[in-house]
MARPA-692775 format. One record per residue (C-alpha): x, y, z. Coordinates in steps of 0.001 Angstrom, whole numbers, padded with zeros to 6 digits, always signed. Example, Ala and Ser with C-alpha at 12.3 -4.5 7.8 and 13.67 -1.06 7.14 Angstrom:
# residues 2
+012300-004500+007800 +013670-001060+007140 
END
This chain:
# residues 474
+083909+097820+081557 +087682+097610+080205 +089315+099247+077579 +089922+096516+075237 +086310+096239+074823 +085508+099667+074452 +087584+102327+073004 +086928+105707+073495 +086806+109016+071131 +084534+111398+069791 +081534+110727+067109 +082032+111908+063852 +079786+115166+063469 +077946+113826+060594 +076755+110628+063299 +075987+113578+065701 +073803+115235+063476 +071883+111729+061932 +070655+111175+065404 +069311+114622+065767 +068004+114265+061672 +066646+110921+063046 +068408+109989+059537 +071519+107397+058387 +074971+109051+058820 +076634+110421+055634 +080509+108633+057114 +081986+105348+056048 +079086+102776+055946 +082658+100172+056242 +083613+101880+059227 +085320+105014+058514 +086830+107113+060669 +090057+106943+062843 +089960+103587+064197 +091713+105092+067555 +088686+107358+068080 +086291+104573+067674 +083733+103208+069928 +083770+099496+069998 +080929+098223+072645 +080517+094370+073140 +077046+092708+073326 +076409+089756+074782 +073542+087241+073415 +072778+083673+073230 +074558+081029+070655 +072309+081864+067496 +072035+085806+066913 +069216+084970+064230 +067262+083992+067172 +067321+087619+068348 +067300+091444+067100 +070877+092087+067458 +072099+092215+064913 +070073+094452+063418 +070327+096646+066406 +073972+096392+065251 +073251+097511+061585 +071464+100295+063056 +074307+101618+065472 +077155+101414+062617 +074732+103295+060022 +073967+106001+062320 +077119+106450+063004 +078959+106356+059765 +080620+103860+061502 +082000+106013+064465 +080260+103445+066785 +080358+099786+066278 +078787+096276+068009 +080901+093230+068534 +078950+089938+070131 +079871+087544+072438 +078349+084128+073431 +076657+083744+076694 +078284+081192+077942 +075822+080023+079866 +073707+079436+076925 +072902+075946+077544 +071607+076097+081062 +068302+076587+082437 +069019+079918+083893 +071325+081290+080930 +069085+084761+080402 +069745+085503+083986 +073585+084958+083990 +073498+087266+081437 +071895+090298+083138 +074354+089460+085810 +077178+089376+083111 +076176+092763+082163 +075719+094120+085675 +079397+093063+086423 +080855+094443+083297 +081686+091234+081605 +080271+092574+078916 +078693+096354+077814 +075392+095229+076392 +073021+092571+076216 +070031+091385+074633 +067624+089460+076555 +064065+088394+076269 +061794+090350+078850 +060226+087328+080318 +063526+086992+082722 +062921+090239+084170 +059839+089347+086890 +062605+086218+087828 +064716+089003+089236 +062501+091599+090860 +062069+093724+087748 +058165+093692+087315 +057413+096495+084318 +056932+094001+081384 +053964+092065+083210 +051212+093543+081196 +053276+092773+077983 +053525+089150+079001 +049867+088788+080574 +048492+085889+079132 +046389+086147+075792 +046609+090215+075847 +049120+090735+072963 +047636+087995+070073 +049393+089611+067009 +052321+091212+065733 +050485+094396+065288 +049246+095109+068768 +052948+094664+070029 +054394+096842+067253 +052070+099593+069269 +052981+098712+072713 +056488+098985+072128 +056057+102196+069734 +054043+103707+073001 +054943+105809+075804 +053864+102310+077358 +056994+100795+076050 +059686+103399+077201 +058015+103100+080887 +058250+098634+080458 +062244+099403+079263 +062767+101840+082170 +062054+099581+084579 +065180+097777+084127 +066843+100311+086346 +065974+098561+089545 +068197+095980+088473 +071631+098071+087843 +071647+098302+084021 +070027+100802+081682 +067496+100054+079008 +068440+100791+075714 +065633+099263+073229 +062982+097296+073752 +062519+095042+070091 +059522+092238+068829 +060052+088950+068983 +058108+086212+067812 +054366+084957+069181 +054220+082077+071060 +051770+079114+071084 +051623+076101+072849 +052834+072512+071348 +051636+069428+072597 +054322+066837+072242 +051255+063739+072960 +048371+066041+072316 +046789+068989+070741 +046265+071637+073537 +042695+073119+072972 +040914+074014+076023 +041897+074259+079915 +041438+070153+080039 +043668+069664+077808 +046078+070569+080111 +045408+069314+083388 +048184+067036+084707 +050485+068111+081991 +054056+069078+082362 +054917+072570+080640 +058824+073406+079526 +059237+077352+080114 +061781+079318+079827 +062182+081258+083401 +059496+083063+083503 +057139+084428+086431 +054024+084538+084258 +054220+081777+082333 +054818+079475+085647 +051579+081357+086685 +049302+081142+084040 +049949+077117+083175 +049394+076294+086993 +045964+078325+086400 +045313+076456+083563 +046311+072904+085922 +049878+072866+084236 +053159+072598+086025 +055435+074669+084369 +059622+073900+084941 +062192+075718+083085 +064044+073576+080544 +067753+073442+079076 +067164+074999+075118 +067158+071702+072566 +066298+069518+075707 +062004+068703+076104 +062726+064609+077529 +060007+064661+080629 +057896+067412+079361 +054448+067193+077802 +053937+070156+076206 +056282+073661+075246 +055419+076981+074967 +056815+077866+071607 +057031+079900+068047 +057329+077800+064590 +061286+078848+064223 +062575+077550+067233 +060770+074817+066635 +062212+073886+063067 +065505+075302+064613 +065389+072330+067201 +063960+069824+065020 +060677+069064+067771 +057657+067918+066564 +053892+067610+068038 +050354+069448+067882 +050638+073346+067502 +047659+075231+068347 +047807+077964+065801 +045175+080427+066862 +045929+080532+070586 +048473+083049+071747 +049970+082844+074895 +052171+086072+075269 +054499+087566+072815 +058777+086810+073329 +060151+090487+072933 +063559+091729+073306 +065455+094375+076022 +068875+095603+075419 +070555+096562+078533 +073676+098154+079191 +075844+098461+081927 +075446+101417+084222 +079410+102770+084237 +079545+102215+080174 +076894+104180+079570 +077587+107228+081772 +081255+106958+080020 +079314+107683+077097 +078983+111320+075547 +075022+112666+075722 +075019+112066+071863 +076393+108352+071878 +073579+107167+074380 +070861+108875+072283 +072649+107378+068988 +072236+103964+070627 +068188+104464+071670 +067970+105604+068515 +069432+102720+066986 +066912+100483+069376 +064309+102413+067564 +064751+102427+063931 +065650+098234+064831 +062295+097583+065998 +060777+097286+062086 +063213+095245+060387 +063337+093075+063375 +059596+092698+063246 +059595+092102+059496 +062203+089665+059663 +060448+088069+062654 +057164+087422+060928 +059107+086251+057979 +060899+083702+060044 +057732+082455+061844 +055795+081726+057860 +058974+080159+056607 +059485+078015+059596 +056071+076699+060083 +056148+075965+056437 +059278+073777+056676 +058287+072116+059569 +055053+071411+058201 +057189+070196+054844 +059444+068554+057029 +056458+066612+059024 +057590+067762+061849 +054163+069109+063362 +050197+068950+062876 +048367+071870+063737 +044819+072724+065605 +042681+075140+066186 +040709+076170+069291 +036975+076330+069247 +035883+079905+070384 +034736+078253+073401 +037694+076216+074391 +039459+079790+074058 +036668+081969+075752 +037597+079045+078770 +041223+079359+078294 +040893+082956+078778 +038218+082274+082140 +040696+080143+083699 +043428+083034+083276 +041621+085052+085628 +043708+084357+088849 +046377+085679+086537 +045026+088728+086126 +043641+088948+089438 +047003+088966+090995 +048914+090775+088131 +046096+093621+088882 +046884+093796+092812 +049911+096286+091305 +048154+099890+089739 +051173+100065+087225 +050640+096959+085809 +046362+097604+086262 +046832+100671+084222 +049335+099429+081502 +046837+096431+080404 +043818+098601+080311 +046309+100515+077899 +046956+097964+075502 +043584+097224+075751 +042968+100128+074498 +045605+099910+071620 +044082+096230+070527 +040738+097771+069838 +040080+098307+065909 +043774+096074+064975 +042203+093908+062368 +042545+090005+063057 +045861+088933+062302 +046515+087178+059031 +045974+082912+059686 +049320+081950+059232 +049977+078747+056604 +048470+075584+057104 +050438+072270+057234 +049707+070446+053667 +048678+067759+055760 +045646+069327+057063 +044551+069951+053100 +041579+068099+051717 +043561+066673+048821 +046390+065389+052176 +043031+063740+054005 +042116+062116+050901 +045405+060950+050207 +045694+059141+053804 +042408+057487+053848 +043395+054161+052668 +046462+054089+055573 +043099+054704+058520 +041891+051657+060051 +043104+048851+062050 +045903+046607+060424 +047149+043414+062383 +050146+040996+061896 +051787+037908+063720 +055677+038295+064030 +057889+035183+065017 +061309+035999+067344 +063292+035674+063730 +061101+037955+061607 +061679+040475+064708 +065756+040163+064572 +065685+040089+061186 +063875+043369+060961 +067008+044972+063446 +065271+044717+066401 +067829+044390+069565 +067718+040603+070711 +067823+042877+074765 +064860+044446+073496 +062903+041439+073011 +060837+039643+076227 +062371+036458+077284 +060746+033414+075930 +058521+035255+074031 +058366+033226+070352 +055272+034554+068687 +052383+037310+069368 +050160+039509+067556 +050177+042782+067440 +047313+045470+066030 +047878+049084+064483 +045026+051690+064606 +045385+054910+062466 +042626+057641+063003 +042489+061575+062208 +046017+062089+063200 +046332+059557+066229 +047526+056237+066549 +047907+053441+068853 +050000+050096+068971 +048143+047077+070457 +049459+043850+071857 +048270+041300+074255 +044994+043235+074469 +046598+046343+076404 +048119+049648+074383 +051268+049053+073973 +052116+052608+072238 +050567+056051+070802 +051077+059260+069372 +050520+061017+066333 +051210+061024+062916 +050797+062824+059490 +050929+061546+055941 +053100+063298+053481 +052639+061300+050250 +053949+058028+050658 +055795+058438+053982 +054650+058290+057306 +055658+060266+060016 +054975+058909+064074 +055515+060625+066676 +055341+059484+069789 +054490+061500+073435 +056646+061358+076776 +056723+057479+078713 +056308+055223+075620 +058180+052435+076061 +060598+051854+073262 +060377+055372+072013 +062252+058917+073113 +059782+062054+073347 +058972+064244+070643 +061161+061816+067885 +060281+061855+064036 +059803+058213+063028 +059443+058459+059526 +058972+055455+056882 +057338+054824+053160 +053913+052756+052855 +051658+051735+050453 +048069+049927+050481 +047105+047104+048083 +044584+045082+048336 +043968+045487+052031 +047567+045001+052649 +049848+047509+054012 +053481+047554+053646 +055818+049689+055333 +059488+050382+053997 +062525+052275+055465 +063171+055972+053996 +066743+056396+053556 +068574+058882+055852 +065299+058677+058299 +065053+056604+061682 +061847+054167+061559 +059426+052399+063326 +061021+049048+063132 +058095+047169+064190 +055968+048282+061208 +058505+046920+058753 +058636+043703+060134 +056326+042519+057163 +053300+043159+055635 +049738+044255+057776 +046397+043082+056774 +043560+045283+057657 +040822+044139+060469 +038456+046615+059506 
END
């Protein structure tokens, strides 16, 4: 801790007595007060805030303290690697920075093992049920647990749910997964459960999914990134909440009524944040939806009874510890009588009046290019196989999937959605030709048992399918 990032003085009284009130501060909401006897604290989090619950842990600290007490951020700046939520602990724990925000998956990477239950796999399925965990005694145990690795916990907030995306495939049941390559954030559970489920799990740099099959995710980072693929909407793996540590020596430096301000503060975050977080997660699924960034799928109530069978080892081992036993019988206990969580929005796609629309576009559709049609079209004369003059190639589009035929061997697949008139591909990790998880997105039209494709403007395309007009096989 230094004193340029944290200045020292006494609370204003009326801060003093909103924490005991448990109400806002009556001070200057602008930050009133002598500006010498303010306390400025710095909190470190990753490159997008709204990805977090600072900053209305922020909002929080500066209204209950009329502005005595403030929050500055800083960027990780380890953001963009693999390990960046541990580096940031460690940031704190040095004093490179006073607080930090962090999600609580990082903590069983690093010896801290009191958010387990909260992470076991398919326990905490809506936003309810983790409202109550972290409103229970439960919670304040989880958060004190960060102690055995030199910080303090300050608040423990809701993040968003997260589901798995298949970037080739939808991800159903436990066969759906089998031979699959997961991208994780650092995480000792989530490495667990997808090897359970016949997953490997490896930690991934954020933006970056090239080699991966699948991602455990929520809707906004995936609109934030852009990714696209198969969301399974009614399987939740774990929740993604929030600690805010704080280094050991800048809290003690603290008065009794400036750490309580700041719990406090943790507290009276935790519904905003949660509002704001289900808000996010409806808005982003609906652009990306818009956007045709994703299809999604639903899990039988078998292919989740399995899912939850071939947890089991999970639990097994998560159970060896009485703590962690006792907490998940707990929130066992708190998930009894939550009503089912509202479905959130459904991709237009998946609409009746969307199905109808792509009927004519399902089928197989066949042309024969020549070498000139091909260059013509922008195709890469490198691209192209030597000596190759002429061939024909067939296009199959079924209930979301499709496939790219040539010399009697599939040449590509993924998946795609209709949106009107345009087309959206997508194809899955190892096609030739095409990078992982990328949007190809161009305009068609049937007549007559022909069917043309056509460039959209500002979009990348499939350039084989504008090559020239297909003629359907059957």
């Amino acid at each position: 801790m230094t004193g340029r990032r944290l200045r020292w003085g006494g609370l204003a009284a009326a801060a003093v007595l909103a924490v005991a009130a448990g109400c806002g501060g009556s001070g200057d909401k602008a930050g009133g007060g002598d500006p010498a006897k303010r306390v400025v604290l710095t909190l470190e989090s990753e490159d997008d805030l709204s990805l977090s619950g600072a900053p209305e842990f922020a909002k929080a600290v500066e209204r209950l303290s009329g502005g005595s007490m403030r929050v500055e951020f800083v960027r990780a700046q380890r953001s963009l690697e693999v390990q960046f939520e541990r580096g940031l602990v460690q940031d704190v724990r040095a004093g490179k920075a006073d607080l930090g925000i962090v999600g609580v998956r990082v903590w069983d990477t690093i010896g801290v093992n009191s958010f387990r239950a909260l992470l076991a796999p398919l326990l905490v399925d809506s936003y309810e049920l983790q409202r109550r965990v972290i409103e229970s005694d439960d919670g304040e145990r989880m958060l004190d647990g960060v102690e055995g690795a030199g910080v303090v916990g300050i608040a423990l907030l809701a993040g968003p749910l997260r589901r798995p995306l298949g970037l080739a495939h939808a991800l159903l049941g436990p066969q759906d997964y089998r031979g699959e390559t997961v991208a994780i954030r650092p995480a000792g559970i989530a490495r667990e459960t997808f090897r359970a489920f016949g997953a490997a799990a490896r930690g991934y740099v954020p933006g970056d999914l090239a080699g991966f099959d699948a991602v455990e995710i929520d809707p906004k980072t995936i609109d934030y990134n852009g990714w696209s693929g198969t969301l399974t909407t009614n399987v939740v793996l774990w929740p993604k909440p929030y600690s805010i540590v704080m280094n050991r020596s800048a809290f003690e430096a603290l008065t009794a009524e400036e750490q309580e301000l700041l719990r406090e503060a943790g507290r009276q975050a935790l519904g905003p944040e949660l509002d704001q977080t289900i808000r996010d997660a409806t808005n982003a699924l609906t652009d990306a939806c818009r956007r045709g960034l994703m299809t999604l799928a639903t899990a039988s109530t078998s292919e989740r009874a399995a899912l939850r069978r071939a947890a089991q080892p999970v639990y097994d081992e998560l159970e060896r510890d009485e703590d962690t036993r006792q907490l998940i019988g707990e929130i066992e206990d708190l998930r009894r009588g939550i009503p089912t969580a509202v479905p959130e929005p459904r991709c237009a796609t998946a609409s009746g009046a969307a199905k109808r629309a792509s009927r004519p576009l399902e089928g197989r559709w066949t042309y024969t290019w020549t070498r000139p049609e091909l260059l013509a079209a922008g195709i890469d004369e490198k691209d192209l196989p030597k000596g190759l003059q002429r061939d024909t190639v067939v296009f199959e589009f079924k209930g979301g999937r499709y496939r790219m035929i040539a010399g009697g061997a599939v040449r590509a697949k993924g998946t795609y959605t209709v949106d009107g008139d345009v087309l959206n591909l997508v194809h899955p990790p190892g096609s030739v030709g095409y990078a992982a998880g990328q949007v190809l997105r161009q305009r068609w039209s049937v007549y007559r048992n022909r069917l043309t494709f056509r460039r959209l403007p500002g979009s990348d395309s499939d350039l084989l399918l504008i090559v020239k007009p297909l003629t359907r096989v059957r």
